[in-house]
DSSP file (Angstrom, degrees, kcal/mol; ACC not computed):
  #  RESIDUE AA STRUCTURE BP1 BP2  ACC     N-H-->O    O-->H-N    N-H-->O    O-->H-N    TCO  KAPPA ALPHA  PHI   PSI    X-CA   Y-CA   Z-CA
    1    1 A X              0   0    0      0, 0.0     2,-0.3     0, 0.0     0, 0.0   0.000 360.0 360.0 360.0 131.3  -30.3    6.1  -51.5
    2    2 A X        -     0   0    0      1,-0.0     2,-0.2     0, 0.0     0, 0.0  -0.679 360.0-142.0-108.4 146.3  -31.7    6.6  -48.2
    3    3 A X        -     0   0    0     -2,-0.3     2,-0.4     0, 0.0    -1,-0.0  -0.773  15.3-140.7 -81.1 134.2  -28.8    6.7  -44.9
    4    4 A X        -     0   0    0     -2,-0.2     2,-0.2     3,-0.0     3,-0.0  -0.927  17.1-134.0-106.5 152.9  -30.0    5.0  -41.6
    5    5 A X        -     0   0    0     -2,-0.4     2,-0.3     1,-0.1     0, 0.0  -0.536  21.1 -99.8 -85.0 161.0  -29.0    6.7  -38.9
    6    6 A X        -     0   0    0     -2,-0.2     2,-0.1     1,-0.1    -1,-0.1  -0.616  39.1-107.7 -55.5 120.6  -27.4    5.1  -35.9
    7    7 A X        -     0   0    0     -2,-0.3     2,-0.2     1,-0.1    -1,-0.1  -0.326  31.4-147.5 -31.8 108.3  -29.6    4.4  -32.9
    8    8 A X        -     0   0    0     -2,-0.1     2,-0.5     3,-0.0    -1,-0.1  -0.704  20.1-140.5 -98.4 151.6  -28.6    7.2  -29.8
    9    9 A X        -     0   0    0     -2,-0.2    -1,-0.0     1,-0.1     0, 0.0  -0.898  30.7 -78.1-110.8 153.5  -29.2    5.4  -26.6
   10   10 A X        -     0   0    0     -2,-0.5     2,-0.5     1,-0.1     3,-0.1   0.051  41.4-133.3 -31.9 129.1  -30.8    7.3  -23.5
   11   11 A X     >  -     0   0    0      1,-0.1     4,-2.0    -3,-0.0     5,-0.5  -0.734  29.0-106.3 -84.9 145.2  -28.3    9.5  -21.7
   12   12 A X  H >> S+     0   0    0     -2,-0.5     3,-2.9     2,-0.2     4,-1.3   0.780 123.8  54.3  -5.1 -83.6  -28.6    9.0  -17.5
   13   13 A X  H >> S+     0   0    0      1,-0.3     3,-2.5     2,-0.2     4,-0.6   0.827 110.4  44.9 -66.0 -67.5  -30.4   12.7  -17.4
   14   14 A X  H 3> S+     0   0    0      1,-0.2     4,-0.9     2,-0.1     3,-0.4   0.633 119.1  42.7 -21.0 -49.4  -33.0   11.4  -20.0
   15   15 A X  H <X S+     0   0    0     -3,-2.9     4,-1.5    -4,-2.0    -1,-0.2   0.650 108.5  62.9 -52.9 -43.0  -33.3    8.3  -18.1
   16   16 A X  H <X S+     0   0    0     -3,-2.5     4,-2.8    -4,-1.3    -1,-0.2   0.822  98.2  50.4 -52.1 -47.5  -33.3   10.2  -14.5
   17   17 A X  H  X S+     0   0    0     -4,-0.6     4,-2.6    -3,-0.4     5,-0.5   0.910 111.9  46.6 -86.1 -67.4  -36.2   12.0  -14.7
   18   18 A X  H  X S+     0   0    0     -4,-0.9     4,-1.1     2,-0.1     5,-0.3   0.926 113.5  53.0 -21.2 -46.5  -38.5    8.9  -15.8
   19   19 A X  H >X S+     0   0    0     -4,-1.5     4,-3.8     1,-0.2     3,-2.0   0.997 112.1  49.6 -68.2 -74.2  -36.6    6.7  -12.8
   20   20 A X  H 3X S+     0   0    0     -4,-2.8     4,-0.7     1,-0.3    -1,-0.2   0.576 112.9  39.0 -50.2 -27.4  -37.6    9.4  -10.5
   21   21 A X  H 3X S+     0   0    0     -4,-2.6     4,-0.5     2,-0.2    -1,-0.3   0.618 110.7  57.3 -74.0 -29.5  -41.0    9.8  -11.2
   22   22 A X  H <X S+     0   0    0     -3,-2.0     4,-0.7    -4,-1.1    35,-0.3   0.816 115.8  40.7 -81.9 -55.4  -41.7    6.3  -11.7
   23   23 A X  H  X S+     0   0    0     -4,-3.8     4,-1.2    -5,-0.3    -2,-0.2   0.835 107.8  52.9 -60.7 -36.1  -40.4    5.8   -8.1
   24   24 A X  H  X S+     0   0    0     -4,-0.7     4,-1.3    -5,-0.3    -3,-0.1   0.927 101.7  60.4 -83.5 -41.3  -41.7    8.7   -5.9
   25   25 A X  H >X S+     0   0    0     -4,-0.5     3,-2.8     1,-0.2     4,-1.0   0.929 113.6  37.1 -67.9 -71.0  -45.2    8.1   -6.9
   26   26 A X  H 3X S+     0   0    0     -4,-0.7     4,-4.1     1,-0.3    -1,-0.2   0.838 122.5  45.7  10.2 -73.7  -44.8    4.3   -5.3
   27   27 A X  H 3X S+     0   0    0     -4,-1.2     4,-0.9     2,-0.2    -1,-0.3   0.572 111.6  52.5 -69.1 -24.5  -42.4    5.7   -2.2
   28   28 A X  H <X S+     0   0    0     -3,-2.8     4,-1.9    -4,-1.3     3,-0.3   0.888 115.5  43.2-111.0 -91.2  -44.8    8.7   -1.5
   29   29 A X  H  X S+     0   0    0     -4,-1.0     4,-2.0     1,-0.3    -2,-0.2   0.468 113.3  46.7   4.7 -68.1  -47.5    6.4   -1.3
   30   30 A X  H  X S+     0   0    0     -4,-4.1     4,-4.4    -5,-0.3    -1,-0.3   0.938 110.2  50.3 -40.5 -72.7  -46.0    3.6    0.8
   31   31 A X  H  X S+     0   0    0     -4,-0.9     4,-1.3    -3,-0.3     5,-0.5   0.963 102.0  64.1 -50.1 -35.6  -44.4    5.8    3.6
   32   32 A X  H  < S+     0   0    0     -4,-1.9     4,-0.5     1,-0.2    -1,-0.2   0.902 119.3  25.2 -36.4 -66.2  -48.1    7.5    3.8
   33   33 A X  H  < S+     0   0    0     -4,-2.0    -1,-0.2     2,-0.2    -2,-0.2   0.795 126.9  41.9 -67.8 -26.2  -49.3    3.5    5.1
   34   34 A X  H >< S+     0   0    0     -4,-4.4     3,-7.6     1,-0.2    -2,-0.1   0.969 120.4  40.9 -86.9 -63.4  -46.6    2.0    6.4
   35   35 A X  T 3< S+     0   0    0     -4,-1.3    -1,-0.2     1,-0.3    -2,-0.2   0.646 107.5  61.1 -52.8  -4.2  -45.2    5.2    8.5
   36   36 A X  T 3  S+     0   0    0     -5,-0.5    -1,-0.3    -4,-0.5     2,-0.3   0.498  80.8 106.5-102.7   3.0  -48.7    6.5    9.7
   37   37 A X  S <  S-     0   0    0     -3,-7.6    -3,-0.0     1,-0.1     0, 0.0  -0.637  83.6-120.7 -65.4 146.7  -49.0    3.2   11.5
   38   38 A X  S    S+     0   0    0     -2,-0.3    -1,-0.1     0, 0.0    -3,-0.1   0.585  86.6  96.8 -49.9 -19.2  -48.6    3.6   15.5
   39   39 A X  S    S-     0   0    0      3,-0.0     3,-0.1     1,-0.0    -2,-0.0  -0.191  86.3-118.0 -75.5 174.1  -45.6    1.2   15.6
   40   40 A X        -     0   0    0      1,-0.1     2,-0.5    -2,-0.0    -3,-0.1   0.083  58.3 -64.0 -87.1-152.0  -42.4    3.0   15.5
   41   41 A X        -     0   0    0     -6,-0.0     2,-0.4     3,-0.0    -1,-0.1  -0.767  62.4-170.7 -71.5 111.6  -40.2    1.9   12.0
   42   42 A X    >   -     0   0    0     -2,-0.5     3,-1.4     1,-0.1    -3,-0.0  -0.832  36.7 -99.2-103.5 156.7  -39.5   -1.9   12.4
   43   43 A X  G >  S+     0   0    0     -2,-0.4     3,-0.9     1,-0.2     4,-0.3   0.697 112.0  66.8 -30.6 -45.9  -37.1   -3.7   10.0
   44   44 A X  G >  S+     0   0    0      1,-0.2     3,-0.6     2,-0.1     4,-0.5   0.624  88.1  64.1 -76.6  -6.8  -39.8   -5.2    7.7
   45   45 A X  G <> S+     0   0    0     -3,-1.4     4,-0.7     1,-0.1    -1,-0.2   0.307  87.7  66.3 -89.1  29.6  -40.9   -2.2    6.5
   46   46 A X  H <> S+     0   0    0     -3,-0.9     4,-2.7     3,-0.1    -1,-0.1   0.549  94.4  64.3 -96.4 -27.5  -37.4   -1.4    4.7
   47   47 A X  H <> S+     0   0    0     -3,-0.6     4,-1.6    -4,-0.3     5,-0.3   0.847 111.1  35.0 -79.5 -26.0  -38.2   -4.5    2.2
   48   48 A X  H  > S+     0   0    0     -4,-0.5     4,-3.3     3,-0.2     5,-0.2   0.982 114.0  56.3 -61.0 -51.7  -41.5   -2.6    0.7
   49   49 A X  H  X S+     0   0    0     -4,-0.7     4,-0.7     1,-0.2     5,-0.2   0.864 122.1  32.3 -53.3 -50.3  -39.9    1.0    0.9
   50   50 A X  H  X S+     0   0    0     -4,-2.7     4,-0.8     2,-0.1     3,-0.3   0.936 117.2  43.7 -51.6 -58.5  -37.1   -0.7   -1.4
   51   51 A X  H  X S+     0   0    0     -4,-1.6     4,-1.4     1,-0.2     5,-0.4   0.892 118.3  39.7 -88.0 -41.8  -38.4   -3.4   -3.8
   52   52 A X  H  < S+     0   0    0     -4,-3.3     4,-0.5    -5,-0.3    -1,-0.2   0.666 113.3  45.9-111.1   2.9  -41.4   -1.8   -5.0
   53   53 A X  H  X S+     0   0    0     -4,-0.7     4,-2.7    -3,-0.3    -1,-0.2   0.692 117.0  58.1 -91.3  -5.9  -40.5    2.2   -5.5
   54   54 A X  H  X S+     0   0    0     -4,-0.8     4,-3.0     2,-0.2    -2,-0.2   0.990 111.4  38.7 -63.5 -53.6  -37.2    0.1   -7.4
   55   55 A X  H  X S+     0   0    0     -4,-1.4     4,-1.0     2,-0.3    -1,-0.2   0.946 111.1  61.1 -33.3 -74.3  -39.7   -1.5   -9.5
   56   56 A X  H  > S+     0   0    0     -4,-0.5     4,-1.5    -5,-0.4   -33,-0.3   0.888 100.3  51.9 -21.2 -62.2  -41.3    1.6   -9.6
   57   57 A X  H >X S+     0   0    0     -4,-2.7     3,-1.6   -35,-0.3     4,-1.1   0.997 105.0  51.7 -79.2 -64.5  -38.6    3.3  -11.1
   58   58 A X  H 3< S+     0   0    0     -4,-3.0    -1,-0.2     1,-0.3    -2,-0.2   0.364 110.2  53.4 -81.6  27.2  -37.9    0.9  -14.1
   59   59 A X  H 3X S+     0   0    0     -4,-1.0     4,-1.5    -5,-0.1    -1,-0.3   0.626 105.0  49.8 -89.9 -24.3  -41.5    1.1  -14.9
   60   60 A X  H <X S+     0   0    0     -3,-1.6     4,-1.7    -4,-1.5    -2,-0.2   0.616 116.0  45.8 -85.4 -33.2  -41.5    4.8  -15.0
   61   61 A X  H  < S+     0   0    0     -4,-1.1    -3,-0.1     2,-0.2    -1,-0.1   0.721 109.8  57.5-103.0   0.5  -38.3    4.3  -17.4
   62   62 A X  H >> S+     0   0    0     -5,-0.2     4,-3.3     3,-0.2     3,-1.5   0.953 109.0  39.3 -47.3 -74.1  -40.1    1.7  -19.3
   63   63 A X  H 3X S+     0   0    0     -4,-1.5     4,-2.2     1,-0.3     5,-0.3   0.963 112.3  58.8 -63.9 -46.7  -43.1    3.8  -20.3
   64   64 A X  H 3< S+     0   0    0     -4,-1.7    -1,-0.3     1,-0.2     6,-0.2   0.557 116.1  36.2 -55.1  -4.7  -40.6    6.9  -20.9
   65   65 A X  H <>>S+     0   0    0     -3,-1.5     5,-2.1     4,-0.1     4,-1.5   0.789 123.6  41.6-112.3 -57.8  -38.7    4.5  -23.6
   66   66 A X  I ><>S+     0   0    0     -4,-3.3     5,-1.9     2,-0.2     3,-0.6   0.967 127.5  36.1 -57.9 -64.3  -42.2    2.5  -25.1
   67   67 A X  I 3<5S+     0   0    0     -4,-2.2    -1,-0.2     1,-0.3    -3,-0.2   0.788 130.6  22.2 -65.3 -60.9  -44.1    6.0  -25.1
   68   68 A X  I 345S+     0   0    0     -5,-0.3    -1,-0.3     2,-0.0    -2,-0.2   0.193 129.6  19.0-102.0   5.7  -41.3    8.9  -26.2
   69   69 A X  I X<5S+     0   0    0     -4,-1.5     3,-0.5    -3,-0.6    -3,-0.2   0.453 124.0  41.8-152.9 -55.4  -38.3    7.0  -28.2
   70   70 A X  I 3 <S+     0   0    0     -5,-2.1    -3,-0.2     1,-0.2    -4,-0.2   0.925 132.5  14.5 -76.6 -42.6  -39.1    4.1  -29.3
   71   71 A X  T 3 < +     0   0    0     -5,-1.9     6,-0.3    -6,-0.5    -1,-0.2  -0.329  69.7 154.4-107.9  63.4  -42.8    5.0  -30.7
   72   72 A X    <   +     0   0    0     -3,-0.5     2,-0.3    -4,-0.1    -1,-0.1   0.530  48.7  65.1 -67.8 -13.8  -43.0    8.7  -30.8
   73   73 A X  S  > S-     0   0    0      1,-0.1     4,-1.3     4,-0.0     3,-0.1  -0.869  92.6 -43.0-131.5 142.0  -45.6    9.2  -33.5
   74   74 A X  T >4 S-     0   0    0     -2,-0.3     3,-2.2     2,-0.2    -1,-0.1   0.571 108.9  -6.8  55.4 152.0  -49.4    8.5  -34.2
   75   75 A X  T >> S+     0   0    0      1,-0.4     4,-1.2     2,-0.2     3,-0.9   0.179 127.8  61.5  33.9 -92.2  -51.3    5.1  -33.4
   76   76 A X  H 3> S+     0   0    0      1,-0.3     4,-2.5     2,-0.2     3,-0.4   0.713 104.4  48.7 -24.9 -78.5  -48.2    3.2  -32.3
   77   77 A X  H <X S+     0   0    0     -3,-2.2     4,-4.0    -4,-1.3    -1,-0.3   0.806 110.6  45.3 -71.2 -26.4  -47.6    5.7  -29.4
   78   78 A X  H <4 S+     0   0    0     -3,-0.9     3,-0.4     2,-0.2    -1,-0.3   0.987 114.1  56.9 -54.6 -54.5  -51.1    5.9  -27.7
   79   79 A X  H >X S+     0   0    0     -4,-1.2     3,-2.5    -3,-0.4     4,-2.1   0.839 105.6  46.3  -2.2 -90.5  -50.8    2.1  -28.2
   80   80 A X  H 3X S+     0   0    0     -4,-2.5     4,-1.1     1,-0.3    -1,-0.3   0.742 114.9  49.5 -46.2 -40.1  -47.5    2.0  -26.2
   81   81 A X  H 3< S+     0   0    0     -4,-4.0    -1,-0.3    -3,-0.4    -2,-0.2   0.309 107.3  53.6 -96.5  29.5  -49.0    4.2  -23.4
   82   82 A X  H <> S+     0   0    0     -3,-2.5     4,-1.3     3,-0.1    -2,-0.2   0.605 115.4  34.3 -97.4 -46.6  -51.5    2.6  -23.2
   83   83 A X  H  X S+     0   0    0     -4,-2.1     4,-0.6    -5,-0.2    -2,-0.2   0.559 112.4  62.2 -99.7  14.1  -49.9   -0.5  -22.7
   84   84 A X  H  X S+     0   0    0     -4,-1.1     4,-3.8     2,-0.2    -1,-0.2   0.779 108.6  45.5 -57.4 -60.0  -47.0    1.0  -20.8
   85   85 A X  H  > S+     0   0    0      1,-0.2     4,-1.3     2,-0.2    -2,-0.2   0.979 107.9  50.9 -74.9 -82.5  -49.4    2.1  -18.3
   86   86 A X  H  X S+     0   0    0     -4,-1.3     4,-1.3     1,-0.2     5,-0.2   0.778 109.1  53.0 -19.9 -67.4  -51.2   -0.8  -18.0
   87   87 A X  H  X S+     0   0    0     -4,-0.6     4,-4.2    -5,-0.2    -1,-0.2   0.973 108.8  57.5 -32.8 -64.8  -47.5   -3.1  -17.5
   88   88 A X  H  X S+     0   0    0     -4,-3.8     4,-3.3   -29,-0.2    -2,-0.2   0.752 100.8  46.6  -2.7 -84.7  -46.7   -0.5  -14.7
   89   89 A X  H  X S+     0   0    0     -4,-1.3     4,-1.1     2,-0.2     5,-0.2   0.975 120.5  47.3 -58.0 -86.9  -49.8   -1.0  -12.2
   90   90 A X  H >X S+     0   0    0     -4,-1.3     4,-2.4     1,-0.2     3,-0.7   0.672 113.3  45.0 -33.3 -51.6  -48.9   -4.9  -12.9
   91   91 A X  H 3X S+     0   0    0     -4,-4.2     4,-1.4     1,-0.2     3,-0.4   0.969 114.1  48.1 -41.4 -75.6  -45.3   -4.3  -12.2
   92   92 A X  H 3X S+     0   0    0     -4,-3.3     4,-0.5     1,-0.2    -1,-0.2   0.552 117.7  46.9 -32.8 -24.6  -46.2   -2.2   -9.1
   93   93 A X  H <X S+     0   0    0     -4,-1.1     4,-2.1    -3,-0.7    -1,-0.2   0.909 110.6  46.4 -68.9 -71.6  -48.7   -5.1   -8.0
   94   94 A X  H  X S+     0   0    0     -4,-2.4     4,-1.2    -3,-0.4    -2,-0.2   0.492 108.5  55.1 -87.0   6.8  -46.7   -7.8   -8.5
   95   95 A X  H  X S+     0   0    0     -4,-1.4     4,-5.0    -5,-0.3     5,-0.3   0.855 112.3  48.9 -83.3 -48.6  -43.5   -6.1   -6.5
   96   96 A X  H  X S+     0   0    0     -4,-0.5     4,-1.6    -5,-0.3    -2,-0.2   0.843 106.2  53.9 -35.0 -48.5  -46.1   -5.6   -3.5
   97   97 A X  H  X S+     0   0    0     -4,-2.1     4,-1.1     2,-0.2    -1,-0.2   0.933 121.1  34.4 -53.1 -58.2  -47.2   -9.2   -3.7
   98   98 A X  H  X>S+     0   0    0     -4,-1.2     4,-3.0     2,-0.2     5,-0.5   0.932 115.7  49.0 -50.5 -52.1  -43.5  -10.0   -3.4
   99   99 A X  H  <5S+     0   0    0     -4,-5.0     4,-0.2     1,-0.2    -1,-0.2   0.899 118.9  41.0 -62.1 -31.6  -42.1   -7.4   -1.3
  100  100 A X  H  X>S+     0   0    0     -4,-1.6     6,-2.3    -5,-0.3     5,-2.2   0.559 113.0  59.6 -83.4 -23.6  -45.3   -8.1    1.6
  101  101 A X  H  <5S+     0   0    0     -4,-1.1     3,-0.2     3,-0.3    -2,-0.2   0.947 106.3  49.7 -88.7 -46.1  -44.7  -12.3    0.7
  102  102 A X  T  <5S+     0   0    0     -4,-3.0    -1,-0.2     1,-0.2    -2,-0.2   0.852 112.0  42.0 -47.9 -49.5  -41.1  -11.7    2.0
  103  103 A X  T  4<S-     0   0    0     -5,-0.5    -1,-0.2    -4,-0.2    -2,-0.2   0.673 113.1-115.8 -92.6 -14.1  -42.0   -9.9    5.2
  104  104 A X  T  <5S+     0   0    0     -4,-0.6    -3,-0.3    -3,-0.2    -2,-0.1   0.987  88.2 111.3  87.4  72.4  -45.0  -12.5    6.0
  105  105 A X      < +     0   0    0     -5,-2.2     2,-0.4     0, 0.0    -4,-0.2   0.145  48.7  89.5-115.1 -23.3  -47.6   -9.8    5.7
  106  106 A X              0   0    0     -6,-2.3    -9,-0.0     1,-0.2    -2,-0.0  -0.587 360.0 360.0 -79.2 122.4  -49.2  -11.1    2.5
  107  107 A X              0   0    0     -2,-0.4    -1,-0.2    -3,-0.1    -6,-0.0   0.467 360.0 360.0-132.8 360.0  -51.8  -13.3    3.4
């Protein structure tokens, strides 16, 4: 008779390092364009800097869940980070779309 085990869920620090990673890349990115413009820091650029490394971050803890816990082994996991990755960039996309549609910049 085989036992199932009980499920563990993600602690924070598992969680943490994904979040962070998932975010900075975004956020590192961002400040590069927004802050190397000649204008000083205006108000609308606080709604990019937010919504899309936020985004950011629960894509980063997305792949870290598809990739390492939930398909860890063989076929399945290339799969998943393949199509992990692939969700991401869309995620990251369609926060931009948003985050720029809000601030009237998206044209």
């Amino acid at each position: 008779m085989k036992t199932v085990e009980k499920p563990t869920f993600p602690t924070f620090k598992e969680l943490a390092l994904p979040a962070t990673l998932g975010a900075s890349i975004p956020f590192v990115l961002l400040s590069f364009i927004i802050l190397t413009k000649e204008e000083v820091f205006e108000s609308w650029m606080l709604y990019p800097l937010l919504i899309i490394p936020s985004v950011g971050a629960a894509g980063g803890i997305f792949f870290y869940l598809m990739g390492f816990r939930w398909f860890p082994i063989g076929n399945q996991k290339l799969i998943a980070i393949i199509f992990s990755t692939i969700l991401y960039f869309v995620a990251l996309w369609l926060s931009a779309v948003m985050a720029f549609a809000l601030t009237g910049d998206w044209n």
